[in-house]
C-alpha positions as CSV (number, residue, x, y, z in Angstrom):
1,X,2.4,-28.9,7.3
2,X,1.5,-32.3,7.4
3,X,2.2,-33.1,10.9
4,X,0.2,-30.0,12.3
5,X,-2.8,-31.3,10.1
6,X,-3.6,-34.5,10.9
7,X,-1.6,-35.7,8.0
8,X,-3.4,-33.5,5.6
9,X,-1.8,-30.4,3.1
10,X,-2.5,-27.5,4.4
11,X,-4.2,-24.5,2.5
12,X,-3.7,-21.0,2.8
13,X,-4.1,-17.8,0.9
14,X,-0.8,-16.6,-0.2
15,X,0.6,-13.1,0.3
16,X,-2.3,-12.2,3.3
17,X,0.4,-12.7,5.8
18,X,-1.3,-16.6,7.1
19,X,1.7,-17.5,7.2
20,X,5.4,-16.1,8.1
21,X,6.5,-14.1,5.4
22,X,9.3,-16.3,4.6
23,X,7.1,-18.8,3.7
24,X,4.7,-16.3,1.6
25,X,8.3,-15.1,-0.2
26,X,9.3,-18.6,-1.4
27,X,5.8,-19.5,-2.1
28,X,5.5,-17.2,-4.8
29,X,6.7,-18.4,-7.8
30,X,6.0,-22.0,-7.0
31,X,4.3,-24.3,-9.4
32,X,1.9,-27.1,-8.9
33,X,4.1,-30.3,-8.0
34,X,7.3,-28.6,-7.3
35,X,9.0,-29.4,-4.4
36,X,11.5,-27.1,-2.7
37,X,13.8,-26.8,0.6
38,X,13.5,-23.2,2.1
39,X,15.5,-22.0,5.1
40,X,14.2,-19.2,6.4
41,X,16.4,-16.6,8.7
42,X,14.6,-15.1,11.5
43,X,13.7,-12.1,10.4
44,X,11.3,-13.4,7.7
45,X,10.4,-16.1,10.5
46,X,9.2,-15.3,14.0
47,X,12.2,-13.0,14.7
48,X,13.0,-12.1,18.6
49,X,10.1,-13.4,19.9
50,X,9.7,-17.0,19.2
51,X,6.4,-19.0,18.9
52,X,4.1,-20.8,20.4
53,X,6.3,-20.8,24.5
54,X,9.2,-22.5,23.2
55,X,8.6,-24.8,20.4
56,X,10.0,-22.2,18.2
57,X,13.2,-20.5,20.0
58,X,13.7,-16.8,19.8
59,X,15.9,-16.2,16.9
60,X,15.3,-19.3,15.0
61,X,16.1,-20.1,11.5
62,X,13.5,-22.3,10.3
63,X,14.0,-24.6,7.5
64,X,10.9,-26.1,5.8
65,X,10.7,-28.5,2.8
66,X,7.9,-27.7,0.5
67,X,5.9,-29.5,-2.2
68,X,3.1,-27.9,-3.4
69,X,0.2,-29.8,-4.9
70,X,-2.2,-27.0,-6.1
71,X,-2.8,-23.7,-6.7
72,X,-7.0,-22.4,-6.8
73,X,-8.1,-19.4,-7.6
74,X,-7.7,-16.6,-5.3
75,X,-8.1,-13.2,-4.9
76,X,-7.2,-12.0,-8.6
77,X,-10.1,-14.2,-10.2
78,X,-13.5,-13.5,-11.8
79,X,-15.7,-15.9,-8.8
80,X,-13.4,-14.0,-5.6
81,X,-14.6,-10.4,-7.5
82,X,-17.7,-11.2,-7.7
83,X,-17.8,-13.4,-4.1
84,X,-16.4,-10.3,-2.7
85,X,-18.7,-7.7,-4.7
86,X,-22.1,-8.4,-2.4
87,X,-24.1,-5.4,-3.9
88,X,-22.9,-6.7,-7.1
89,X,-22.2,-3.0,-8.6
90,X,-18.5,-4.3,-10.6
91,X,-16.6,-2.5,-7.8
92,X,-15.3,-3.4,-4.4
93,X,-16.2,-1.1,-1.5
94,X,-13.5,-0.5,2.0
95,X,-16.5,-2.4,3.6
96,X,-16.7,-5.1,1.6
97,X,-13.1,-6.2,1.3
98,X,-13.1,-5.7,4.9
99,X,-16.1,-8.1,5.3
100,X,-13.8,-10.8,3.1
101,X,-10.9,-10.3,4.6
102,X,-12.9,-10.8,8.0
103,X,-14.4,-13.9,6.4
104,X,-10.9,-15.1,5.5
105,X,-9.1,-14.5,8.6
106,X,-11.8,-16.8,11.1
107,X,-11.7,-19.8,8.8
108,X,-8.0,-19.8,9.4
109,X,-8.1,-19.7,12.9
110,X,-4.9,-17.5,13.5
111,X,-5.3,-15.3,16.2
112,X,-4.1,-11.5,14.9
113,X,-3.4,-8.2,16.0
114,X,-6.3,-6.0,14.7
115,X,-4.2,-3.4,13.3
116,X,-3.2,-6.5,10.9
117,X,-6.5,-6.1,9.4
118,X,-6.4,-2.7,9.3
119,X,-3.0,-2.3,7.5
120,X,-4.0,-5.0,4.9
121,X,-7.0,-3.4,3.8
122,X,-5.2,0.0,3.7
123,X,-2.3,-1.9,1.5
124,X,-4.9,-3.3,-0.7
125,X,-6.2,0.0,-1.9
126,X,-2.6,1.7,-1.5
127,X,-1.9,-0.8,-4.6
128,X,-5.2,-1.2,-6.4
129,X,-7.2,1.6,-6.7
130,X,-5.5,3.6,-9.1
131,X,-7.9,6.4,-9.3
132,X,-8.1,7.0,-5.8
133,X,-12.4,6.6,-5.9
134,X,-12.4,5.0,-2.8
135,X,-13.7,1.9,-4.9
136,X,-11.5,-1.2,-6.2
137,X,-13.4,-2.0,-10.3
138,X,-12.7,-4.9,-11.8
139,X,-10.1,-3.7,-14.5
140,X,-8.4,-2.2,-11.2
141,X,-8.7,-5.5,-9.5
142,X,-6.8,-6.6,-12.4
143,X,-9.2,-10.0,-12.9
144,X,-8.8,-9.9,-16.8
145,X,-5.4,-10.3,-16.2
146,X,-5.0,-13.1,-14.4
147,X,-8.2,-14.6,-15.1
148,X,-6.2,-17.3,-17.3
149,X,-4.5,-18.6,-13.8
């Protein structure tokens, strides 16, 4: 948002719930300079409860127009493995995810309800580690595949 940010884009990771999942929804299958209107009904929004006392009503539907200027890599590339793999032994630990999603969370500010964290890093392994080692490796990470993003 633009006018939150000083007049600058904003970045986020997509899909780690930084922003409303409406947003992380219509997001996904955007390309570099493609702009897009979104409306967004309140259950992917803020729902009931509103945000921020009032500048966001309970039950709002929010509409946002979105361009989106670039995409880095993110959690499915070779340097976020290895940024995230500190003992450097090709697979990724509870404890060290934890650490980067720790990491991640404080640079965007966002104040969160801890069993957020808890729930992510218990999703993460839900879908990733396929053989149920208690360890995330690379070709469960899935880097090879998207490495070409």
């Amino acid at each position: 948002s633009r006018t939150q940010n000083e007049g600058h884009p904003k970045w986020f990771v997509l899909g780690v719930g930084q922003v409303i999942k409406g947003l992380d929804i219509a997001m996904m299958s955007m390309c570099p300079g493609e702009k897009r209107k979104v409306i967004i009904p309140p259950s992917l929004a803020y729902g009931q409860q509103g945000y921020a006392q009032g500048k966001i009503p309970p039950n709002a539907t929010l509409i946002f127009e979105i361009e989106l200027y670039a995409v880095n890599k993110g959690p499915r590339s070779v340097e976020a493995f290895n940024q995230i793999d500190k003992d450097s032994d090709k697979k990724l630990s509870q404890f060290e995810i934890s650490q980067y999603l720790k990491e991640e969370f404080s640079r965007d500010g966002k104040k969160r309800h801890p069993s957020v964290h808890d729930e992510i890093l218990a999703d993460i392994f839900k879908k990733n580690d396929h053989d149920g080692d208690g360890f995330i490796s690379a070709k469960e990470y899935n880097v090879y595949q998207h490495d070409e993003l």
